[in-house]
C-alpha angles and dihedrals in degrees: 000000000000122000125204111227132178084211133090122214104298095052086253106147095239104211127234106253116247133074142277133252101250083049085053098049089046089058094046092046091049090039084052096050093046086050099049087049095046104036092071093048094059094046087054098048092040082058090051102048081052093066102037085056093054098044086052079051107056084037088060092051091057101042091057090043084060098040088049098053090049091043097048098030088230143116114268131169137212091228102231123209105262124047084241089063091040094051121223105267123090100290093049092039089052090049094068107153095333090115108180089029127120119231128189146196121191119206114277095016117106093191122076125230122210112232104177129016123233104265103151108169078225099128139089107022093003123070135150132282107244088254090078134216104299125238109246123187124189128196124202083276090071094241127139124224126177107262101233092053100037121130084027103058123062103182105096108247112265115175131072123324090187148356118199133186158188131214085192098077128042090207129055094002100148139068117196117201117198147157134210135204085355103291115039102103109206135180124189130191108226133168107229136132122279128227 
């Protein structure tokens, strides 16, 4: 007859493989503490990323504004976010609200043609500084004026073209886009508040 017995051959008790329920709460409680410390640091870099994708962005827009104007020999604009910045002739006029777009006029041609649509990554946890997005005009020499002065002014813009920012993070929190003798685009990282 065959008898059922918990003990190997040497009468040793063989134990049921898991775990017990102390070893269970010890995992949840050092699973908890390692979520509470990472979980802020990814919200803070996901902020940041957020920011360092819109200022590319608006980079990008300017850069193209710039390449445009040398490749074409014409007059385009990095459309700013208010008619004063964009200035009142065609350029400014075909901006509108399309703060962020490139606009050009080729010589010889009185009708402006849209090259790039606004799509500033400027939305949810990002938004703008109170100074605005900054109207920038380039010329076939590749050189950037401001847009309301252009035509008057012949110093090349140097100064900020945008400042944007997130109420999200305390560090870091702001991008600074410039430019400087009309063509060196620059962005800076900088802690400040956030309107």
């Amino acid at each position: 007859m065959f008898e059922f017995n918990d003990s190997n051959r040497n009468g040793a008790y063989c134990p049921e493989n898991g775990f017990t329920l102390i070893e269970l709460m010890v995992t949840i409680a050092v699973a908890a503490v390692l979520i509470a410390i990472a979980v802020p640091s990814f919200r803070t870099l996901t902020v940041s990323n957020a920011l360092t994708t819109a200022a590319n962005d608006m980079v990008g827009a300017l850069n193209l504004t710039r390449m445009e104007a040398i490749k074409l020999n014409a007059t385009t604009q990095f459309c700013g976010n208010t008619t004063a910045t964009n200035g009142t002739d065609t350029l400014g006029a075909a901006c509108g609200s399309n703060s962020g777009s490139v606009v050009m006029l080729q010589t010889g041609s009185t009708a402006a043609i849209q090259v790039r649509a606004a799509a500033m990554g400027i939305q949810n946890q990002v938004q703008l500084a109170s100074a605005g997005i900054t109207a920038v005009r380039f010329g076939g020499e590749g050189l950037g004026y401001l847009a309301s002065t252009a035509g008057t002014s012949t110093a090349p813009y140097s100064g900020n073209v945008a400042d944007i920012c997130s109420t999200q993070i305390s560090s870091g929190n702001h991008r600074v886009i410039s430019i400087a003798t009309g063509s060196i685009i620059t962005v800076t990282s900088t802690t400040g508040s956030c309107p």
